[in-house]
N, C-alpha and C positions, 0 to 999 in steps of 0.2 A: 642375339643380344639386342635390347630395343635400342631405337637411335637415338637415346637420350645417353644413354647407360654408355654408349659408344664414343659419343662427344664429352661426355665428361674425362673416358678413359683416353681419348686423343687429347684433350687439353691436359690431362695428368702429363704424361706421355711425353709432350712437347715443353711445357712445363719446368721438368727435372733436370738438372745440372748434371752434366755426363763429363768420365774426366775427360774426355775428347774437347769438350767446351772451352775446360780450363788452359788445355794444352795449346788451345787458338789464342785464347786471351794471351797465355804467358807466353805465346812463338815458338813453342816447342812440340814433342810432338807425343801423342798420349802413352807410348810405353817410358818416355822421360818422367812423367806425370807420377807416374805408378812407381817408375824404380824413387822418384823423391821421395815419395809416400813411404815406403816400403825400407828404403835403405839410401838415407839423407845425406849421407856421409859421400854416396859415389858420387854427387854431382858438385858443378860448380855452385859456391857461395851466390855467385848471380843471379844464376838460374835457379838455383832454392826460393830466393827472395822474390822474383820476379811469378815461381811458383804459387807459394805462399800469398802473395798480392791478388792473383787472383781469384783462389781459394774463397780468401777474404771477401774480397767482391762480391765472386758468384755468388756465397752461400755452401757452397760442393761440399756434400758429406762423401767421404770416402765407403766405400761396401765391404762393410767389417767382415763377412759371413764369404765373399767372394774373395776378400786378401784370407781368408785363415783355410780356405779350400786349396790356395795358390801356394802357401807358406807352410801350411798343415800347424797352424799355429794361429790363435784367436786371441790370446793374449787377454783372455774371458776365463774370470772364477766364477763358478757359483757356489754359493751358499744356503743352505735349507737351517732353517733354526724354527722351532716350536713357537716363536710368540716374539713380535718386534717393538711389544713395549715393555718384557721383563726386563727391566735392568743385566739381571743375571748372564741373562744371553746378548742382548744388545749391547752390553763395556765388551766381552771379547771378541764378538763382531768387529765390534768399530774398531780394535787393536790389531784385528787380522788382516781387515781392510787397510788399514793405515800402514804394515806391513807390506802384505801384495804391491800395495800402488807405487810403494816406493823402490822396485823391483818391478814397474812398466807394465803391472796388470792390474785391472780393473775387475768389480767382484758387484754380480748378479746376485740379486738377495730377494729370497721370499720364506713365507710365513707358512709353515705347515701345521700348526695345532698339535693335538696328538694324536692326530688321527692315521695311520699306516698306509691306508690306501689313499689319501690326498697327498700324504709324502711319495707313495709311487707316481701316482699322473703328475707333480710335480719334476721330479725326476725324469721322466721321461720328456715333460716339456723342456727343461732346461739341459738336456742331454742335447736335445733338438738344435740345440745351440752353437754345437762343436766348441763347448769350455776346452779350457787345457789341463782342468783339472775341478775334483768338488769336494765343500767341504759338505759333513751329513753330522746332525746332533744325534747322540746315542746311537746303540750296536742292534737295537733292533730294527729290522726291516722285512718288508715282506718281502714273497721267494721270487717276485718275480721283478721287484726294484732291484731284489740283489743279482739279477739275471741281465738286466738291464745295465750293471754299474759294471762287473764284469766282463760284460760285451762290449763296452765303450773306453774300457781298456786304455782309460786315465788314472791319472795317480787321486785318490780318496783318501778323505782325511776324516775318519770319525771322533766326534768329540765329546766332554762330559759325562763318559763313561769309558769301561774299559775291558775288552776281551780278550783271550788266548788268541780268538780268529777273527782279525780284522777283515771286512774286504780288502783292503791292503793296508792301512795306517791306523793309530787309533791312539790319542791324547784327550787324556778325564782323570779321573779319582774312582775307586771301589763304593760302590753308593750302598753296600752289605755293611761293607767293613763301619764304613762313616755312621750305620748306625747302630751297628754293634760297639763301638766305643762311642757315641751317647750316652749308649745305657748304661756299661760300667763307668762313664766317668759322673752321672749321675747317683748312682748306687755308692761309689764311694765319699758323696757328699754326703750320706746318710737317709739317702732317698729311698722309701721303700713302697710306697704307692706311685702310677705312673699311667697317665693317657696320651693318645697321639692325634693330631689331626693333619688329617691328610689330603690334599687337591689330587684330583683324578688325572694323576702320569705314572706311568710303568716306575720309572724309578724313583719317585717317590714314595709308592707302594712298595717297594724294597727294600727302601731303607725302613721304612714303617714295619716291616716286618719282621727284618733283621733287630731292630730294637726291641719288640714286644718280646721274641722268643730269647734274647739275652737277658734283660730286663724281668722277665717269670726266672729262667734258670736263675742268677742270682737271688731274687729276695722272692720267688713263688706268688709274687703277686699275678693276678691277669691284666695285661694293660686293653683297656678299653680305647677301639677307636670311634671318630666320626669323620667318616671320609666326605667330603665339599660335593662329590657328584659333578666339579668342574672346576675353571682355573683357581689359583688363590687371587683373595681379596681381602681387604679390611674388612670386609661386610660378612664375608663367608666364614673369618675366624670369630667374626662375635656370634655366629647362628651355630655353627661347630661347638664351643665352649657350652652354648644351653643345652644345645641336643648334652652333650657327655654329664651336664649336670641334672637334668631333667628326665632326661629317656635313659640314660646310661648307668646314674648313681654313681658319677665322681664328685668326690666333696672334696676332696686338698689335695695335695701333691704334686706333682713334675707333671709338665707337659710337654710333646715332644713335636713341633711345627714343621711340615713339610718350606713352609718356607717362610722369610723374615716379614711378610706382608701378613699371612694369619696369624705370628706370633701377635703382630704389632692389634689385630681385631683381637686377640683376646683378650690383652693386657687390658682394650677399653672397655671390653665385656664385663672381664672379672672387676675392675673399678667401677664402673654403672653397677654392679649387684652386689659393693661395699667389700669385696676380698680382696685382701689388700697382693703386693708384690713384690717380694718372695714368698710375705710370711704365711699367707694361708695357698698362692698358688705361686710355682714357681716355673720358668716360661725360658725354651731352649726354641730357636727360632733355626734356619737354614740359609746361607748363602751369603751374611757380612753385607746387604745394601748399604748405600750412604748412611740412610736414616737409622741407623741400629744402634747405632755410638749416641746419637742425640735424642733415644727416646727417653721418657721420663716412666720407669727409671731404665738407662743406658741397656739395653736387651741382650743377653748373651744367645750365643750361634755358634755354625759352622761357619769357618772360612774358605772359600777356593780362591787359588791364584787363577782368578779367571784375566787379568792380564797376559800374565805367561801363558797359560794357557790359548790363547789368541797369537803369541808371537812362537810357541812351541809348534804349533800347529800351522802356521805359515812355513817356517823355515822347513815343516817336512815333506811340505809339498814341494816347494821351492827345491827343495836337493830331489824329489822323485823327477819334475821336469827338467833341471838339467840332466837329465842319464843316471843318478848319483843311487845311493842308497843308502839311506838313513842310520844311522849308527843302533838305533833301534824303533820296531815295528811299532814298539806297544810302550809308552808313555805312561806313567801313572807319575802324578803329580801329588795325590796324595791328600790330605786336609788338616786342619788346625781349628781346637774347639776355644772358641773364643769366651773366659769369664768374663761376664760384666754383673750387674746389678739384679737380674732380675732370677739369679739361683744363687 
């Protein structure tokens, strides 16, 4: 090592606040330190305080990663969710987290896109971490994240979709089912043309497709889609909308939005090219955002209880780490088609 590289790692070194330091500051002696830390309740009032004062002082972070090796307990969630500025996923984060925390555990959170293998090397980073438990968006995974989650032989909580075979938990909705009653609850408005646009996620594309093939069975229409090629945006529903009108040959009827973001690009598509809304396009959006109720005009969708959803999915992790077991594995919460204004 050069002896720059040395001196900097001897002044780190020296530097660092060890609980041994604190236990001189506070007069006690460093395994007192650790049982405060650890279990606050066995020591005197005095000595907590007198604990805690120096703490303060020094700065001393306790070694989260060296108490959860000593206690086999890290009192660390993680979380994996596709995207940390979709509303969609980020309100039952923040309910899940707000959950956990008040139940004494803290919740690691990152961003995996939809990409399979950035969701495995994330997983495996954050496995690295000795969580006490994880949660994972949707039931697909690769074979060897689920090799990884298995091995690590925590309690898993998959969510926003739902299978027969969880890695071990699983709280969401049918995303088949959800758009197979689209389409007949569309058809029974008298809808008999129909296209779909779609942002590029597995289950999106499945419910996209669950509706085309219900959607043809009843009224024999083909529903034409224009899949975005990436996430939804306002920008991506008004460029979706020309393609189906220009390259595709839809001229009226129902549209079926992977999610409330491109409903809301095409409402402003179809208004820039003077068609109005319902009467020449009528516009079924996904997920109930804030903004859905207040667009002009008020945008009908799908609802999740993605609240519950966030507190169903805490409480089952919460009963798997106490010893417990879940009243059941598999969670379906189900969905609610919300009429507004624009069918």
């Amino acid at each position: 090592m050069p002896r720059m590289a040395k001196e900097r790692s001897h002044e780190s070194s020296k530097s660092r606040v060890t609980m041994a330091a604190v236990g001189r500051m506070a007069g006690v002696s460093q395994v007192t330190v650790s049982r405060a830390l650890s279990h606050p309740g066995k020591v005197s009032p005095d000595t907590l305080r007198r604990i805690r004062d120096a703490i303060e002082a020094t700065g001393f972070v306790p070694n989260a990663l060296a108490g959860a090796l000593a206690s086999k307990r890290s009192n660390l969630i993680t979380a994996l969710i596709p995207s940390l500025t979709n509303i969609v996923y980020s309100s039952f984060v923040a309910t899940f987290s707000e959950h956990m925390r008040s139940h004494g555990y803290q919740v690691l959170l990152s961003e995996t896109g939809f990409d399979a293998q950035a969701e495995e090397a994330l997983i495996a980073t954050h496995l690295s971490r000795r969580p006490d438990a994880m949660l994972l968006t949707g039931i697909h995974h690769s074979a060897q994240a689920r090799r990884l989650l298995l091995g690590a032989d925590i309690p898993v909580v998959e969510v926003w979709d739902v299978t027969d075979s969880p890695i071990d938990m699983c709280v969401g909705f049918n995303h088949a089912e959800a758009g197979r009653a689209v389409a007949e609850y569309l058809h029974g408005l008298g809808h008999r043309c129909a296209g779909t646009i779609t942002a590029s996620d597995a289950r999106a594309v499945r419910r996209q497709v669950a509706f085309a093939d219900r959607f043809f069975q009843l009224s024999g229409c083909r529903v034409e889609d224009s899949n975005t090629g990436g996430p939804a945006s306002i920008g991506a529903g008004r460029k979706a909308l020309t393609d189906l009108i220009e390259t595709r040959g839809f001229s009226s009827g129902a549209i079926f939005c992977s999610s409330d973001l491109l409903a809301h690009g095409v409402m402003i598509e179809a208004r820039a090219r003077g068609l109005s809304v319902p009467g020449d396009v009528s516009v079924v959006g996904f997920g109930d955002q804030d903004f859905a109720r207040d667009l002009d005009p008020p945008l009908s969708t799908v609802r999740i209880d993605r609240l519950r959803l966030g507190d169903v999915a805490a409480d089952a992790l919460l009963c798997r780490i106490a010893g417990g077991t879940p009243e059941k594995s598999v969670v379906d919460l189900g969905f609610e088609i919300i009429r507004r204004a624009t069918i």
